[in-house]
C-alpha positions, -999 to +999 in steps of 0.1 A: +537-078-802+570-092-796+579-065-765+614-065-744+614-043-715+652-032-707+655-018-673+691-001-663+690+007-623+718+015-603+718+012-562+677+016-560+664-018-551+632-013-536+623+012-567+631-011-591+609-044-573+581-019-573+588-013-613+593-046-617+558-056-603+541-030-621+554-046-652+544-083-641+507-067-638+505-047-667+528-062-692+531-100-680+542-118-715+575-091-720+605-104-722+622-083-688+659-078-688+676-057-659+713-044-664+723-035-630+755-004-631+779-021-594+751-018-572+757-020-536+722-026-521+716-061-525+700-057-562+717-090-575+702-110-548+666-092-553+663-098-592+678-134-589+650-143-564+622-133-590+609-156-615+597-126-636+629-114-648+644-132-679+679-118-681+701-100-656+733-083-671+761-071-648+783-044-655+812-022-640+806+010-653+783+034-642+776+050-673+733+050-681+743+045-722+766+021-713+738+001-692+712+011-726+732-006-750+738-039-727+704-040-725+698-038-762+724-067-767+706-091-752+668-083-763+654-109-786+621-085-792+610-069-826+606-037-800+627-031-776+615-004-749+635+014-718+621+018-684+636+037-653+636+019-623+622+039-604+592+042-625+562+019-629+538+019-660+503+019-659+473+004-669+468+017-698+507+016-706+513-016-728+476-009-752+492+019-756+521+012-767+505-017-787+487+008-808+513+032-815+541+012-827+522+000-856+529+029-874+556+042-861+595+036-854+596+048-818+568+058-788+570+076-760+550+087-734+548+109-703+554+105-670+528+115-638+545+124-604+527+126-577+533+154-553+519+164-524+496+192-545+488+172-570+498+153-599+531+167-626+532+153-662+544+155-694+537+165-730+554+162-770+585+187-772+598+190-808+625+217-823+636+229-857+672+223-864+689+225-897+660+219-914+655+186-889+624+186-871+638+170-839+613+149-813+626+143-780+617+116-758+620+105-728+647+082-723+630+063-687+596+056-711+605+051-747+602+022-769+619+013-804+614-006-831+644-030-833+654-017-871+651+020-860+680+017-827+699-006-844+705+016-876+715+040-853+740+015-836+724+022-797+734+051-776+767+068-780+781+061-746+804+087-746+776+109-730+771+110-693+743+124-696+718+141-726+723+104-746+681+103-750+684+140-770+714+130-792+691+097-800+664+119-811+685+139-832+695+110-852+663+096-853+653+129-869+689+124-899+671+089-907+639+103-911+623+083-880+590+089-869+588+095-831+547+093-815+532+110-785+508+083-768+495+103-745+478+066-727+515+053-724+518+062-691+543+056-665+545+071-628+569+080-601+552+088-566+565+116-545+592+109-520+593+129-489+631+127-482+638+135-518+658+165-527+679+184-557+705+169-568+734+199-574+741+199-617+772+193-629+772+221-650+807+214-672+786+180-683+755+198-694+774+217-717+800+194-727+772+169-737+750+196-755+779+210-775+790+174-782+757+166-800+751+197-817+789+197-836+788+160-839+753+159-854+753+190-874+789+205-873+805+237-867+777+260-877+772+296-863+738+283-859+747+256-831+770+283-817+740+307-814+720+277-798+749+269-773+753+307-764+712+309-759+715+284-729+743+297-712+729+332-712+699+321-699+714+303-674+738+326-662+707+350-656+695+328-637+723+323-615+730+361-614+692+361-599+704+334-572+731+352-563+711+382-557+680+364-537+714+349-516+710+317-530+741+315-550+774+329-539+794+347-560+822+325-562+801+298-572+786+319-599+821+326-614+829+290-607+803+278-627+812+298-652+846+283-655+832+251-658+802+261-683+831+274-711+855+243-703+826+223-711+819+238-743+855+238-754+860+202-742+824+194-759+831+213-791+864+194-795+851+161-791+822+164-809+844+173-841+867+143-834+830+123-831+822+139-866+851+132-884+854+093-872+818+082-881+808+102-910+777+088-917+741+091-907+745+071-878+771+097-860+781+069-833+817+065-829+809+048-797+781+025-802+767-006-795+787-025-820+821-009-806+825-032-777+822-066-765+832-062-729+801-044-712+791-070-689+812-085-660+781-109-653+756-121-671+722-144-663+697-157-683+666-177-674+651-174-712 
């Protein structure tokens, strides 16, 4: 198997050596390419020092698609696969893999975290939606034929965030077959100091009402979908507020920011619709740009 391994990271430089000799052990004949967003933690000089890395692609923006498709630019595999940084595969990991993607256009598989109870993973999450039946993945352990990301021109790099979900929804308007290998493994090990990062909530919605008009337009039915999250998560806040976790002013203010980011969402996600009309739905692809990286090194 002819096997890239693209590897965004941004400011975590011990994570990512640990990744990085995970995938020297397990994985030793891929092809390794790192796009590194304007790290300030002495990244460069790390992944310059290593003679396991084949290309390293410097960029400006700070924008995970944006680092996806520079990564995908520069891959010379028939399959092309994206790993976090801060996550290491396993063993069993590249077999895995090997025996999925013979049969299928994309494979991904969970991840195990280690915590200080036990061990967290993962399993297959599909949906139903206008007649699509729509396989996620997971966007830190996934891995593509080169045909089926490049006839959906990369990631749309618009999104900040939710750009793995709108993937799998066009996946699903090509007809792409998305496997479960349960064996391709990766893990992230508990981190004592770690904590929860606060959600920007006017992105979550922004991006989900983005996808949803862009990929399957102004329906009652996304409407209906849209409305089912925010109700559910307005309960939830409404329960934080009374537990004393949540102040009221933050629960009105995230609000405020839930309907400006389905207006802002909706809008653009028409505009999206209306400029790339076809299957694809990628006004902002990989194709659209030439001026991702700032810096660029390769050892191949």
């Amino acid at each position: 198997m002819d096997l890239s391994v693209v590897l965004p990271t941004l400011n975590g430089r011990d994570r990512l050596a640990a990744s990085l000799d995970a995938l020297a052990a397990h994985a030793p004949d891929a092809e390794v390419i790192v796009v590194n967003g304007p790290s300030a933690d002495g990244t460069t000089g790390m992944v310059r020092e290593r003679d396991d890395v084949d290309v390293l692609v410097e960029l400006s923006d700070r924008n995970l698609n944006v680092a996806r498709n520079a990564g995908l630019e520069v891959a010379s595999g028939e399959v092309i696969a994206l790993l976090r940084y801060d996550l290491s595969v396993e063993s069993s990991w590249l077999s895995a893999l090997e025996a999925s993607i013979e049969d299928a256009d994309v494979v991904t598989g969970p991840l195990h975290q280690t915590l200080k109870n036990g061990m967290t993973t993962e399993s297959l999450e599909q949906n139903t939606i206008a007649g699509r039946t729509v396989t996620y993945f997971n966007g830190g352990n996934v891995a593509f034929r080169r045909q089926a990301i490049e006839s959906l021109d990369g990631f749309d790099e618009y999104l900040e965030t939710g750009g793995a979900r709108d993937v799998a929804h066009r996946l699903a308007a090509f007809g792409k077959e998305v496997v479960w290998a349960p064996e391709m493994c990766v893990r992230r090990e508990f981190e004592a100091d770690g904590g929860i990062s606060e959600r920007d909530w006017g992105w979550k919605y922004r991006a989900l009402t983005y996808r949803l008009v862009k990929n399957y337009g102004p329906r009652p039915a996304m409407a209906k979908r849209t409305l089912k999250h925010a109700l559910s998560d307005a309960a939830d806040a409404a329960y934080g507020v009374l537990t004393g976790d949540v102040t009221p002013s933050g629960w009105v203010g995230t609000g405020g920011d839930v309907l400006g980011g389905i207006a802002t969402g909706a809008s653009d996600g028409l505009v999206a619709r209306a400029r790339d009309r076809s299957r694809t739905r990628n006004p902002h692809g990989c194709s659209k740009r030439a001026d991702r990286a700032v810096a660029r090194y390769d050892w191949r």
